[in-house]
DSSP file (Angstrom, degrees, kcal/mol; ACC not computed):
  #  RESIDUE AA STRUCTURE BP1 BP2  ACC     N-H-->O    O-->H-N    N-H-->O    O-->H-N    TCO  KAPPA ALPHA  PHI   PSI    X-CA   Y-CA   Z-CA
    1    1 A X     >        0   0    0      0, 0.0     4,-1.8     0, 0.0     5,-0.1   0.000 360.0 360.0 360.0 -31.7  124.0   96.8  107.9
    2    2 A X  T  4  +     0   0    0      2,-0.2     4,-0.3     1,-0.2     0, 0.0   0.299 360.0  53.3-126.1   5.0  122.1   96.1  111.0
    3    3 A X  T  > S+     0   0    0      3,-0.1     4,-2.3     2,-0.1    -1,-0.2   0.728 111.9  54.4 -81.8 -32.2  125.1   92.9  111.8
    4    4 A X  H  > S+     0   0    0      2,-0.2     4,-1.5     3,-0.1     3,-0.4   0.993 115.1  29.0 -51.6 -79.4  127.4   95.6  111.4
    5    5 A X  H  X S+     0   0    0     -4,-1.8     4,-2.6     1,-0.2    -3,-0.2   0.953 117.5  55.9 -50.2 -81.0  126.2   98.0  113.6
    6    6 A X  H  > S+     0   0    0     -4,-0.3     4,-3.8     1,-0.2    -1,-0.2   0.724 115.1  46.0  -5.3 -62.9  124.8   95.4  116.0
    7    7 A X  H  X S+     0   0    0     -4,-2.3     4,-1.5    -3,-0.4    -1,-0.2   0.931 112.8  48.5 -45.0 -66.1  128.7   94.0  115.9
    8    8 A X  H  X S+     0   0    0     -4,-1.5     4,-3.8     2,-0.2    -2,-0.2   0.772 113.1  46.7 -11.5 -67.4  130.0   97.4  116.4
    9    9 A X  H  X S+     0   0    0     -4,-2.6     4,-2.5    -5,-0.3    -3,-0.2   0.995 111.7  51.3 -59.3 -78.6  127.5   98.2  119.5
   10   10 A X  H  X S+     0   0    0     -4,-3.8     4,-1.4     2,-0.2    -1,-0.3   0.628 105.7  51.9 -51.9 -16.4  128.2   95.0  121.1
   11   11 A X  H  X S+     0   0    0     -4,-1.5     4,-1.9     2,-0.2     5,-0.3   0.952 116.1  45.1 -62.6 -59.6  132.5   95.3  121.0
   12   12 A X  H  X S+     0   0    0     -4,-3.8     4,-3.1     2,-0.2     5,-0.3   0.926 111.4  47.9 -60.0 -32.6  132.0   98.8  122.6
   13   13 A X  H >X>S+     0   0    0     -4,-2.5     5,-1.7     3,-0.2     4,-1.6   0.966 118.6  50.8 -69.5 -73.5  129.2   97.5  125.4
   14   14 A X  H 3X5S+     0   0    0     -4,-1.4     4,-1.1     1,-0.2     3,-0.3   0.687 107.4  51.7  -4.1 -93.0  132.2   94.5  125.8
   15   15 A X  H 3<5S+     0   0    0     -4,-1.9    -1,-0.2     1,-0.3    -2,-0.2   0.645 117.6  26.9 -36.9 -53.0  134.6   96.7  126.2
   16   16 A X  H <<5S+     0   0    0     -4,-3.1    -1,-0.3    -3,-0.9    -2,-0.2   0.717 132.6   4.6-118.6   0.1  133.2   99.0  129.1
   17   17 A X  H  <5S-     0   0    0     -4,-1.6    -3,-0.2    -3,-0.3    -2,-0.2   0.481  97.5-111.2-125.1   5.6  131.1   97.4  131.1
   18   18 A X     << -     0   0    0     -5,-1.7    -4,-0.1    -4,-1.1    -3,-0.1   0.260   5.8-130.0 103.4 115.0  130.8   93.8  130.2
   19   19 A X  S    S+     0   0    0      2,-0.1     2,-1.2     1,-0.0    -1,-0.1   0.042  84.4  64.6-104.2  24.8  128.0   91.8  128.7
   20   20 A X  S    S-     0   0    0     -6,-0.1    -1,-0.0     0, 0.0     0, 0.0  -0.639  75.2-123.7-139.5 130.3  128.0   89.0  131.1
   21   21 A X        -     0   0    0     -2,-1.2     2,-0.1     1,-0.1     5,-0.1  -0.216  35.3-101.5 -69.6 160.9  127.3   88.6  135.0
   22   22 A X     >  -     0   0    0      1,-0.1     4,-1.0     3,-0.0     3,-0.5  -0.577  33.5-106.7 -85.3 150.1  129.7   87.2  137.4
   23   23 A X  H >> S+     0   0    0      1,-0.2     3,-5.1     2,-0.2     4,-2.6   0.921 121.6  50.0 -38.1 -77.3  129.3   83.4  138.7
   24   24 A X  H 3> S+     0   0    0      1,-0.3     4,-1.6     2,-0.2     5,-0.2   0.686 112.5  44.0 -36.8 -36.7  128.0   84.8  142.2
   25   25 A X  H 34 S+     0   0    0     -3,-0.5    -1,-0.3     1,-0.2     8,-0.2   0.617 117.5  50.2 -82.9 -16.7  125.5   87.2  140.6
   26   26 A X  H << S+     0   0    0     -3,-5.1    -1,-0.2    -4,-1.0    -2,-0.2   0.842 118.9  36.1-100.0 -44.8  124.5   84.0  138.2
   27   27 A X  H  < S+     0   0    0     -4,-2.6    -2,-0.2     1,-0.2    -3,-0.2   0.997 118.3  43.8 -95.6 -47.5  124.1   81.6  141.1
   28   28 A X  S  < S-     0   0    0     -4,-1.6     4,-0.4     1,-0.2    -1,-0.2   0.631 123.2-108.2 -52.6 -23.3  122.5   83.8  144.0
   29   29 A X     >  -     0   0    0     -5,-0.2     4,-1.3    -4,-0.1    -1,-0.2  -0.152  21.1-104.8  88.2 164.8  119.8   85.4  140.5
   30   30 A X  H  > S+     0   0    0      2,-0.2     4,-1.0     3,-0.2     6,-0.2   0.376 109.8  78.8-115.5   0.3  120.3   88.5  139.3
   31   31 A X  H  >>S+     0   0    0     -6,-0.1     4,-2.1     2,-0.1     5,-1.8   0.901 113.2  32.1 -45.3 -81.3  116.9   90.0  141.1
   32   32 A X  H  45S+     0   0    0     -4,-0.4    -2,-0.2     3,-0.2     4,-0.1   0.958 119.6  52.7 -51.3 -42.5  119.0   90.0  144.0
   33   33 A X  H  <5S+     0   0    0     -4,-1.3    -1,-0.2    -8,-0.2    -3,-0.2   0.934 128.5  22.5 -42.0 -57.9  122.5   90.7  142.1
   34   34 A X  H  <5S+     0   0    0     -4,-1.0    -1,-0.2     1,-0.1    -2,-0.2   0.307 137.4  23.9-112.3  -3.0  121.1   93.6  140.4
   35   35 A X  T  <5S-     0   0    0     -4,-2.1    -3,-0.2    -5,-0.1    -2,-0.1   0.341  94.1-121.8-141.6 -32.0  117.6   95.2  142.6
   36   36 A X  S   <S+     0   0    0     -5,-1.8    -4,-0.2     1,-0.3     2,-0.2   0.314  86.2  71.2  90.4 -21.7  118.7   93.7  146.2
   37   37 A X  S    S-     0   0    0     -6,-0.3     2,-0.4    -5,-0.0    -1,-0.3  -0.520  83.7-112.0-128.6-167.6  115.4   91.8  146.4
   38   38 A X        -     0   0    0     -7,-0.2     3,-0.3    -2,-0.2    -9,-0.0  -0.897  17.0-145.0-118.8 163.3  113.9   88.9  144.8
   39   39 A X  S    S+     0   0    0     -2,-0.4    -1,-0.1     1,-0.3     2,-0.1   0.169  93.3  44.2-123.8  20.9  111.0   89.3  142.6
   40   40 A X        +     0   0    0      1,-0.3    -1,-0.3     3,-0.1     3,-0.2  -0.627  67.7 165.0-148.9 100.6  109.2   86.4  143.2
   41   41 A X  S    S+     0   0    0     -3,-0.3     2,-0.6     1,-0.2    -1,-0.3   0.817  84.6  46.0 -83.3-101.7  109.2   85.8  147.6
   42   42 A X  S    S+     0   0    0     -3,-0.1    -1,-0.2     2,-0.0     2,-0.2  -0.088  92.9 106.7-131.4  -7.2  106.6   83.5  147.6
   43   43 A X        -     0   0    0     -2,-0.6     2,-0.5    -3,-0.2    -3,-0.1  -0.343  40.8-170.1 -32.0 112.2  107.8   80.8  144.4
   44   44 A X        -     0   0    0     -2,-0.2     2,-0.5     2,-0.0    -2,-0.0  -0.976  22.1-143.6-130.5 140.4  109.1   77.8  144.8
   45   45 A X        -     0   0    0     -2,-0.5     2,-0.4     0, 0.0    -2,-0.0  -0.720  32.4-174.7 -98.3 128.5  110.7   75.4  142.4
   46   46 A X        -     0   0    0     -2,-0.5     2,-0.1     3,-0.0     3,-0.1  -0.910  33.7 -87.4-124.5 157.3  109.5   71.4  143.5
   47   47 A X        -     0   0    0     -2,-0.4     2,-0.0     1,-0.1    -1,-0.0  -0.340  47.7 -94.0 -53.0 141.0  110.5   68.4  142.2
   48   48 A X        -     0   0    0     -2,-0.1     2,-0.5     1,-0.1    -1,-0.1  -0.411  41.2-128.4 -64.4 134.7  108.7   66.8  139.0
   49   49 A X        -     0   0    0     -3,-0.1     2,-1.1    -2,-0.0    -1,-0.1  -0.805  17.6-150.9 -83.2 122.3  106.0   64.3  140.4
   50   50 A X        -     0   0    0     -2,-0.5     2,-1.4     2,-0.0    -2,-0.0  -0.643  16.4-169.0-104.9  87.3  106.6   60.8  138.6
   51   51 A X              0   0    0     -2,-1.1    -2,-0.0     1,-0.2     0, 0.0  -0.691 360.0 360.0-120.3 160.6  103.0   58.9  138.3
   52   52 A X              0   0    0     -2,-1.4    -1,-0.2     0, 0.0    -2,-0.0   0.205 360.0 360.0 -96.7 360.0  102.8   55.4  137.4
């Protein structure tokens, strides 16, 4: 019952507005895509440190 429905649910959300984000909204995040701002300013991704 609850793949069924579940199936159901998801064809109609498909249908009118689309379960997936667009490349720009994917590569820019979707903070910005979807709020205008980002939701972590001060976050930075660094390279993995390799010690020997």
């Amino acid at each position: 019952w609850t793949a069924c429905t579940a199936l159901v649910l998801f064809g109609i959300i498909k249908a009118t507005i689309g379960l997936r984000v667009t490349k720009e909204e994917e590569l820019i995040g979707l903070d910005i895509g979807e709020h205008g701002m980002e939701a972590y300013a001060g976050f930075e991704m660094k390279a993995p440190s390799v010690n020997l």
